[in-house]
Backbone as numpy.savetxt, mean C-alpha at the origin, in Angstrom:
# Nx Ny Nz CAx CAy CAz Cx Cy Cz
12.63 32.03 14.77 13.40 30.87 15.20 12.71 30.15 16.34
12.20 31.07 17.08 11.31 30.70 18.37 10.46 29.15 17.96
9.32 29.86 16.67 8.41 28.76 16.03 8.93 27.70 16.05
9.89 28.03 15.46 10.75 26.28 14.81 10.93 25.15 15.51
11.82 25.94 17.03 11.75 24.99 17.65 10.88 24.62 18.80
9.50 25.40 18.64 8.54 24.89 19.66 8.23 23.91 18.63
7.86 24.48 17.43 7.22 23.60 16.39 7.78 21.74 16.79
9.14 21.50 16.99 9.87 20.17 16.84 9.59 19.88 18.28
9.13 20.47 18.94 9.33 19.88 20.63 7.72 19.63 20.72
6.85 20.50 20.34 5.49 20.08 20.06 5.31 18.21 19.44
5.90 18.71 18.40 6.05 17.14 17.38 6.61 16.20 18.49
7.56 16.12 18.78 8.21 15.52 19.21 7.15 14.72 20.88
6.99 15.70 21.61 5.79 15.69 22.52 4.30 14.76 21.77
3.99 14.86 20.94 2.90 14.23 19.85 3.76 12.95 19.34
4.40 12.92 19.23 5.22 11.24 18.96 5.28 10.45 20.44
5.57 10.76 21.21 5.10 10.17 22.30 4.32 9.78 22.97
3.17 10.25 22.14 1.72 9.90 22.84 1.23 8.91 21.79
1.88 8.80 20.61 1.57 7.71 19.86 1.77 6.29 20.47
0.61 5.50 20.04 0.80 3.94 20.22 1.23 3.52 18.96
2.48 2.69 19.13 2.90 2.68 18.18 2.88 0.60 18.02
2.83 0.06 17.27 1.93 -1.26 16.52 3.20 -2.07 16.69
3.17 -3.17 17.84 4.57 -4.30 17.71 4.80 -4.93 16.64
5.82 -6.07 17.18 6.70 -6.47 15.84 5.42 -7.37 15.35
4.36 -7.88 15.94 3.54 -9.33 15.81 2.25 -8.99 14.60
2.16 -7.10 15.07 0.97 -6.00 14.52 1.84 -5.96 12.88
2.88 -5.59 13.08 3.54 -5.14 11.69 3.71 -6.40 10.85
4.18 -7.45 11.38 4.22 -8.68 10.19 2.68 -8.83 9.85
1.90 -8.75 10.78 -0.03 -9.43 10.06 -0.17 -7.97 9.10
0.16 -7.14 9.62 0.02 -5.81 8.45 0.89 -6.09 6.87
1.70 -6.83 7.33 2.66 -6.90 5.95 2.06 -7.46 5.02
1.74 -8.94 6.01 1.27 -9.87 5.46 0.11 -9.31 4.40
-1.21 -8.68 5.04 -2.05 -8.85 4.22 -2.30 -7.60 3.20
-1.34 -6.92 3.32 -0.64 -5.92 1.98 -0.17 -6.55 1.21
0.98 -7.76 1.58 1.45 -8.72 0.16 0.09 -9.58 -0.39
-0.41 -10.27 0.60 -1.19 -10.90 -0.21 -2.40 -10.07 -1.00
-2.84 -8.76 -0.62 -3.67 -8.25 -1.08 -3.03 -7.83 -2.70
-1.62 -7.26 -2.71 -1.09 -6.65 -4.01 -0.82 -8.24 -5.23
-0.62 -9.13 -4.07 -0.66 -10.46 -5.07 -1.90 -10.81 -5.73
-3.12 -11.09 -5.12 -4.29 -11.12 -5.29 -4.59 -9.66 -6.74
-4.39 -8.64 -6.24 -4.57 -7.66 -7.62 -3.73 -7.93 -8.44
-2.62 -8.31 -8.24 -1.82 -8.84 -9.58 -2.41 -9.57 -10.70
-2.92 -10.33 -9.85 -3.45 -11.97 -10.51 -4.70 -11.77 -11.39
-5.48 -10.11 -10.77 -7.10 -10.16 -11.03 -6.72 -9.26 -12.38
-5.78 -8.47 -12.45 -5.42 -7.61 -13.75 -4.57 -8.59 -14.85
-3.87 -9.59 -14.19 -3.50 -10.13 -15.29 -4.13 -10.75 -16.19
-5.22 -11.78 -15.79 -6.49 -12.52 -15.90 -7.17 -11.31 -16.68
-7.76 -10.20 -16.20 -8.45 -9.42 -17.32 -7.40 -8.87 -18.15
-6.18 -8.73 -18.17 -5.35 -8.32 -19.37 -5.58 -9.32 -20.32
-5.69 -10.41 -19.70 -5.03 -11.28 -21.10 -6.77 -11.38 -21.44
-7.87 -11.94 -20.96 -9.28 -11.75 -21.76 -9.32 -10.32 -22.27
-8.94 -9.46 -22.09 -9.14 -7.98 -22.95 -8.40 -8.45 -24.42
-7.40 -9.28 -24.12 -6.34 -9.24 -24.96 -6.52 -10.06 -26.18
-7.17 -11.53 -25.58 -7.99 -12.39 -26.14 -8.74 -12.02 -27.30
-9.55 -11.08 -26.45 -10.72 -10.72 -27.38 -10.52 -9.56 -28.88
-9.53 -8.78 -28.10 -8.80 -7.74 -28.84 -8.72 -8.72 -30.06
-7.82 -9.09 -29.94 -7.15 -10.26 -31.08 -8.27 -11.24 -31.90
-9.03 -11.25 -31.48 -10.17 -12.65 -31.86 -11.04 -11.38 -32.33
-11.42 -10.30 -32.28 -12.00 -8.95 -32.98 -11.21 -8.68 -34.22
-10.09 -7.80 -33.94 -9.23 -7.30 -34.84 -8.36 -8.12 -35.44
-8.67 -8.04 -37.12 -7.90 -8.79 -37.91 -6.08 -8.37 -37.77
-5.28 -9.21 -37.64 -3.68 -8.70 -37.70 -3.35 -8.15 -39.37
């Protein structure tokens, strides 16, 4: 039982020494996670549909 709770007061002690990223850090972080997952959206759709293209313009239906 001892472990356990040095274990959480340790942690806890180690969360405090964290720098932790303001509100100004977290929106530019958001930001360029959305635009990055938008950007891959766009680059798989674009090769879905030329895979798809071609698929089709190959194989007779």
């Amino acid at each position: 039982m001892n472990g356990i709770v040095r274990y959480f007061q340790e942690s806890r002690q180690e969360l405090s020494r964290v720098t932790w990223p303001n509100r100004q850090q977290v929106l530019e972080g958001t930001q360029v996670v959305l635009f990055f997952i938008i950007a891959m959206s766009l680059l798989i759709f674009i090769y879905d549909s030329a895979f798809a293209f071609l698929i089709r313009s190959v194989v007779p239906r």
